[in-house]
Residue, then its C-alpha position, 0 to 999 in steps of 0.5 A: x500500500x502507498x500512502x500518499x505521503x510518501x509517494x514521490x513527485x515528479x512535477x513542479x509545484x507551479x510552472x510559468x505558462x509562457x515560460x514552458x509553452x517556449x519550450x514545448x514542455x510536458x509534464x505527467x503525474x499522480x495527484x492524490x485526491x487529498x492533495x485536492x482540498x476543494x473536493x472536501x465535502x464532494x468525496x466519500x472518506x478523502x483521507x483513504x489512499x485509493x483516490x487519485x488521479x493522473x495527468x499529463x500536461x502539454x504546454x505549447x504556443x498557437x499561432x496566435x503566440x498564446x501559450x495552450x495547455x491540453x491536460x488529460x486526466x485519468x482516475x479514481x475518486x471515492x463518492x457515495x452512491x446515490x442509489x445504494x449509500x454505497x461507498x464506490x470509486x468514480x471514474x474521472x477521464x477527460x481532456x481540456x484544451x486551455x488557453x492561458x491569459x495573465x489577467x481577465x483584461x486578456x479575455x478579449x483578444x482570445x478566439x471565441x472557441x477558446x477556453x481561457x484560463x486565467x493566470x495571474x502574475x504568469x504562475x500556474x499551480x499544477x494541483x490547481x489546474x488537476x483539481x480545477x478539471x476534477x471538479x468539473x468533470x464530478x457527476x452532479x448525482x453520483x451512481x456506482x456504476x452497475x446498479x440498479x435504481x432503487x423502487x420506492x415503496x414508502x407512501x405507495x398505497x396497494x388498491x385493495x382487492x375487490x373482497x377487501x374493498x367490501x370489506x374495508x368499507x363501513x358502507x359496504x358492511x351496513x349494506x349486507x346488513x340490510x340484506x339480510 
């Protein structure tokens, strides 16, 4: 078992977008899913060891001279089910292309089909950007997959059998009293 305190890390906490995006670098990676403090209260047991997720980043410039990161995440987070309370691993798979900009005054000479990410004074978090991603690619209602919706029985009220509805019934009684 790895703990994710002493799982070793092979990427810089920050990088400079405009910096690496020169330099056509890459990097890759597991985050821990406790290292993902925004994802509090979203996750079942975040302190266990078996959430994580991994990432490559691709930093590069367009033609335009924007610097672009195409991040690509695969993993596991723990979350209940909806359906069953059941604690179970979601899967997290996705891939985004961004646009780096220093400031939101930079939002207005990008594309309109670009995807913007704002960072302020050239420095990008790593963890951030991993964690940014995640929580857009949560389910809104979380389902363990392979499970059967639940059918509901409180408050269903069964119409009674024909016999039974004479025989509920005061009405129904007094009538065969007057038959006989």
């Amino acid at each position: 078992m790895i703990y994710w305190w002493a799982m070793s890390r092979d990427f810089p906490d920050w990088i400079d977008p405009d910096r690496a995006a020169q330099g056509e670098r890459a990097y890759s990676g597991r985050v821990p899913v406790a290292w993902m403090k925004r994802l509090d209260g979203l996750l079942a047991e975040p302190e266990r060891d078996d959430g994580w997720i991994d990432f490559t980043l691709r930093v590069w410039k367009d033609d335009q001279k924007h610097p672009r990161l195409d991040l690509r995440l695969d993993g596991r987070v723990p979350m209940t089910c909806q359906r069953t309370l059941e604690r179970y691993l979601q899967p997290i798979e996705g891939r985004s292309d961004l646009t780096v900009v220093e400031s939101e005054a930079g939002l207005s000479v990008l594309p309109d089909d670009a995807e913007p990410k704002v960072c302020p004074g050239g420095r990008l978090q790593i963890v951030e950007l991993v964690e940014d991603e995640v929580l857009l690619l949560l389910p809104v209602v979380p389902i363990k997959p392979g499970s059967e919706p639940v059918e509901a029985t409180a408050g269903r009220i069964d119409p009674p059998d024909d016999e039974d509805k004479h025989a509920s019934s005061p009405f129904a009684a007094l009538e065969e009293l007057k038959k006989r």
